[in-house]
N, C-alpha and C positions, 0 to 999 in steps of 0.2 A: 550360394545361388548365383547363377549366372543370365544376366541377363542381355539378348541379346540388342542389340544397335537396331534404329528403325532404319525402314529405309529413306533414303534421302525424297523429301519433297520436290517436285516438278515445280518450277518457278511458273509464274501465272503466263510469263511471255516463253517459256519453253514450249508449253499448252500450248500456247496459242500458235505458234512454227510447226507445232508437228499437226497439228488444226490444219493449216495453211497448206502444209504440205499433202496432206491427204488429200486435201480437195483440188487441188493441181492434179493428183496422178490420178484420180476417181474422174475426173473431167477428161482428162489427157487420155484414159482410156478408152473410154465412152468415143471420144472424136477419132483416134486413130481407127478403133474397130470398124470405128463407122466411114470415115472417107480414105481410110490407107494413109504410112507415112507421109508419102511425095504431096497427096492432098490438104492434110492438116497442116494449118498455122498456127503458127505461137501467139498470134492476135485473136482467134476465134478461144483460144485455153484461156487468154488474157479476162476475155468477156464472157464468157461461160462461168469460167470461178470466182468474177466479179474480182478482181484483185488488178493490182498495177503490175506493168510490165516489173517494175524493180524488184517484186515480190517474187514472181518470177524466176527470174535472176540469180534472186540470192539463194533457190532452193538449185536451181539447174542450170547449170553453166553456157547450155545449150538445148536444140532441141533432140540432138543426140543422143543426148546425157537424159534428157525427161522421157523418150521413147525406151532407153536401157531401165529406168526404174519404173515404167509399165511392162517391160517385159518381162522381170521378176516379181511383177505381182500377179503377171497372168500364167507363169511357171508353178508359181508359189500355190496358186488355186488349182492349177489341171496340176500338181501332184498330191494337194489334198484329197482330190476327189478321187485318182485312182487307190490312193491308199486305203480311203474309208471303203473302197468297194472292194480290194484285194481282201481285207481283213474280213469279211464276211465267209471268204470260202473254208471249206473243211479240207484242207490237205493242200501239198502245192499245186495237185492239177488245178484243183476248181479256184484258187486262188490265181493262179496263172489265168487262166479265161475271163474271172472277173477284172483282174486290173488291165486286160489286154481289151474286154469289152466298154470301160468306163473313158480308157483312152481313146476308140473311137468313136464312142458318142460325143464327148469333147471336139475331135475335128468337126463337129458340125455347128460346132459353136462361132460365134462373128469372133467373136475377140481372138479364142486359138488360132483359127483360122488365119485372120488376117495379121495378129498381129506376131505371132508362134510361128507359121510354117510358113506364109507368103512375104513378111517384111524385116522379119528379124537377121534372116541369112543374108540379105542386099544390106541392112543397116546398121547393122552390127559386124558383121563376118564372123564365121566360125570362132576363130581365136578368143573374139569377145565375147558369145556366147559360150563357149564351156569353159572360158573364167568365171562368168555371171554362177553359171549352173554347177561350178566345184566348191563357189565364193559359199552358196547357199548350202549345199551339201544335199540337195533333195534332185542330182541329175536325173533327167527323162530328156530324150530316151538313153540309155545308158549302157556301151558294153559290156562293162566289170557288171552289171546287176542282173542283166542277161545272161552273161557264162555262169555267173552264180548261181541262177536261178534253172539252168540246162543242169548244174552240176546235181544243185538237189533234186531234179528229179529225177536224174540217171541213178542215183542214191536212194531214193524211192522205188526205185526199179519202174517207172513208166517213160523212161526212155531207154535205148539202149547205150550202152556204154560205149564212149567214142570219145576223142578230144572235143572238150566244149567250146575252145574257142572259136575254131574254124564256122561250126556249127552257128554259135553265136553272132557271128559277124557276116554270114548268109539270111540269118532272120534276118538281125537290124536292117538289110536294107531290104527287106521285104515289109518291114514295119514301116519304113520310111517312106516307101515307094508308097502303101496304101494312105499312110496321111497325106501323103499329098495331092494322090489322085482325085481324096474326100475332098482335099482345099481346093482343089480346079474343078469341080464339077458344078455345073448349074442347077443340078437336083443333090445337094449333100444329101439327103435324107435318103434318097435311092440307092446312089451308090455307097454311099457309107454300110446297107444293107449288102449289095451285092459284093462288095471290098470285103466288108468283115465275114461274110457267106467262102468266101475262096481262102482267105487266109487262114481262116479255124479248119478248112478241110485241110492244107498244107499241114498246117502244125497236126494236125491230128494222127496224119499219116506216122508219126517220131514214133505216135506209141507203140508200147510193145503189146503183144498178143496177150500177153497174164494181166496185164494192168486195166484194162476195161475193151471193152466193144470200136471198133472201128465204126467210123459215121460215112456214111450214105449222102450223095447228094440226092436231093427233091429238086421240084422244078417249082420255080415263084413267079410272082408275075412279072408279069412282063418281060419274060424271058429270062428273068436275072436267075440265080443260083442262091439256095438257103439250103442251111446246114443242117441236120437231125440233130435234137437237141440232145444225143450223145457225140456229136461234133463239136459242139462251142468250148473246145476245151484250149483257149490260146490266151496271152497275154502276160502280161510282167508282173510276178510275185513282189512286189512293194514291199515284204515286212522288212528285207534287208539294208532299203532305199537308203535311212540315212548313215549320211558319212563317207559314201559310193566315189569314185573318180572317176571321170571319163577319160580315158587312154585316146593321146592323138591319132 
């Protein structure tokens, strides 16, 4: 009979560091959502998380370095959420819609928003960000997940068959161009309706005639544009998500 090894116990002061540490980025999040990088100080983290500067310190070299480990926990959560809502759909369309819709309801979020689409590209650079997001393996937004996900449904037959990449890398920046429009606007909640109202009719347009009904625009208020809920058919299949690389 074999038995196996337990696992090793957490020393009382290892607890206590990764205690410390959590409450540094749970704080650090909180503040940058709330006042943007360039506005947050490492004295207001200091006095939030009740700890010494030295404490500090020894978790984050900088405050560059404490904004990169809030951006991976605010990556880490907007790709939990689109996943849990991809995995709800029955096929790759409705799963495509679903994680394409849970993604923009996120831009309406402070923290995505601020600290995702408006601080991460000035404070990080590109480079640093899809190191973070290849480090993790959970990339968003992603173009290997994207052609992947144009491939399987050319393979389902509700697209038509075409090279995916091209294809896929005209989405991305329509996917990119609408979070950010959601991130600069003074009403997210509005435009975020009218963004994701245009964009599912775009994508809608891919389908082919055998695979379901083409969507209709309506008229919303306020002038904006909403989609027939046989349009809401857009968004990134996440089952593939991990392990993904994003291509420079």
């Amino acid at each position: 009979m074999q038995i196996e090894a337990a696992a090793p116990q957490k020393s009382r002061k290892t607890e206590q560091a990764e205690a410390t540490r959590a409450t540094i980025l749970a704080v650090a999040r909180e503040l940058f959502a709330e006042m943007g990088y360039a506005n947050a100080g490492t004295e207001e983290v200091v006095k939030r998380a009740r700890i010494t500067r030295g404490a500090l310190y020894h978790h984050f070299r900088d405050k560059e370095a404490l904004f990169s480990g809030v951006y991976e926990i605010v990556l880490s959560d907007l790709y939990m959420k689109i996943e849990k809502a991809a995995r709800r759909g029955r096929g790759v369309w409705e799963s495509f819609r679903l994680g394409r819709e849970a993604f923009l309801d996120s831009c309406t979020d402070r923290s995505v928003c601020r600290i995702i689409l408006l601080d991460a590209p000035s404070v990080l650079g590109w480079t640093r960000m899809y190191e973070i997001q290849n480090k993790m393996g959970t990339v968003f937004p992603e173009k290997a997940l994207l052609r992947s996900t144009i491939q399987e449904a050319m393979e389902a037959g509700e697209i038509e068959r075409q090279p995916a990449g091209p294809l896929a890398a005209i989405l991305q920046g329509a996917f990119d161009a609408a979070a950010l429009e959601v991130a600069h606007a003074q009403n997210r909640t509005k435009t975020r309706r009218e963004v994701g109202a245009a964009l599912n009719w775009l994508i809608e347009r891919l389908r082919t005639k055998e695979s379901g009904p083409r969507a209709t625009l309506v008229g919303g208020e306020e002038g904006s544009s909403e989609v027939g809920a046989a349009s809401k058919a857009s968004g990134f299949d996440v089952r593939q998500m991990r392990g993904a690389k994003r291509p420079g």
